[in-house]
C-alpha positions in Angstrom: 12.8 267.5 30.7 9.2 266.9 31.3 7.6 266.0 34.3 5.6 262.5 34.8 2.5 262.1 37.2 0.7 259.0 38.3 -2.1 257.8 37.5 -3.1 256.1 41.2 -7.1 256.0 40.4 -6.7 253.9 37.3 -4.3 251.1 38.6 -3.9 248.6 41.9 -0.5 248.0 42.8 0.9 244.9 45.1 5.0 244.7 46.2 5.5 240.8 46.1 9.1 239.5 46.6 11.1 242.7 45.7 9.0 243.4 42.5 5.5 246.2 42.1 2.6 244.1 40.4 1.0 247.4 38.9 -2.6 246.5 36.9 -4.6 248.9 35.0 -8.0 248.7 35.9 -9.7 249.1 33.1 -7.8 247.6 30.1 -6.2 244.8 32.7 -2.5 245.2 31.6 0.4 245.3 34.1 4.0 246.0 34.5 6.0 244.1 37.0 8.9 246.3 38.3 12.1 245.6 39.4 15.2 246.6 40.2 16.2 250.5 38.5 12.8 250.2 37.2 11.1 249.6 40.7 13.7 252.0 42.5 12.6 255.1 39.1 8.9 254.2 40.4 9.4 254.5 44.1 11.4 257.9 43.7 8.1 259.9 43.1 5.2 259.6 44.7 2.6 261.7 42.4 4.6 263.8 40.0 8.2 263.0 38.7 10.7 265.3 37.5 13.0 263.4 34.8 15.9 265.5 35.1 15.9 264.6 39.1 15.4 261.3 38.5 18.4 260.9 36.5 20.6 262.7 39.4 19.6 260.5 41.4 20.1 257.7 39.9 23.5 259.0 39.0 24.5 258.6 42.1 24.1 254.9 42.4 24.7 253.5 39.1 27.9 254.7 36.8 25.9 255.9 33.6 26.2 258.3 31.1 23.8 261.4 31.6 22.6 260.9 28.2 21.9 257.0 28.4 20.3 257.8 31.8 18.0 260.3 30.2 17.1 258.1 27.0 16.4 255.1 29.4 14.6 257.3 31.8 12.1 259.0 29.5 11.9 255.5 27.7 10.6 254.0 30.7 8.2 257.3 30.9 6.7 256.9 27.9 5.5 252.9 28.5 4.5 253.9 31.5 2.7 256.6 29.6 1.3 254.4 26.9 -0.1 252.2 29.6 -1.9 254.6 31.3 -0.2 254.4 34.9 0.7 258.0 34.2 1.0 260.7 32.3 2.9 263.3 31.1 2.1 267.4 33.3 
C-alpha cells in the first residue's frame, strides 16, 4: 500500500471536545475528525504507512482486512484531495 504524509505547513489544526478542527489555509476548507477517523490521524505524525494503519486498527475494531484497507485508503485520498496530505 502506499504511504501518506502531512501536509503541516498548509493547514492549522485545533483538538476541541474529542474532535481535530483541521483548516486549509489557503482554500479555507476543513475536516472535523472524530472517532476512527481522529484515532487514523493521530497514528502518524508525518508519514503514514496504510498497511500499518490497518494492523493497528485491527487490533481494536473487528473488521475485515479488506474493508479496513478500502476505508483506510478512502479516507487517504480526501485527505489527499484536500490538501492536508499527500501521497510519498
Amino acid at each position: 500500500m502506499p504511504r501518506l504524509k502531512k501536509e503541516p505547513q498548509s493547514f492549522l489544526a485545533s483538538e476541541v471536545d474529542g474532535e481535530l478542527i483541521l483548516v486549509h489555509g489557503d482554500t479555507g476548507g476543513f475536516f472535523a475528525l472524530k472517532d476512527v477517523g481522529f484515532e487514523i490521524w493521530k497514528s502518524f505524525e508525518d508519514e503514514a504507512d496504510l498497511e500499518e494503519i490497518c494492523d493497528n486498527l485491527q487490533l481494536s475494531y473487528d473488521v475485515p482486512r479488506q474493508e479496513c484497507e478500502a476505508s483506510v485508503e478512502t479516507f487517504a485520498n480526501q485527505l489527499v484531495g484536500a490538501g492536508f496530505a499527500r501521497w510519498c
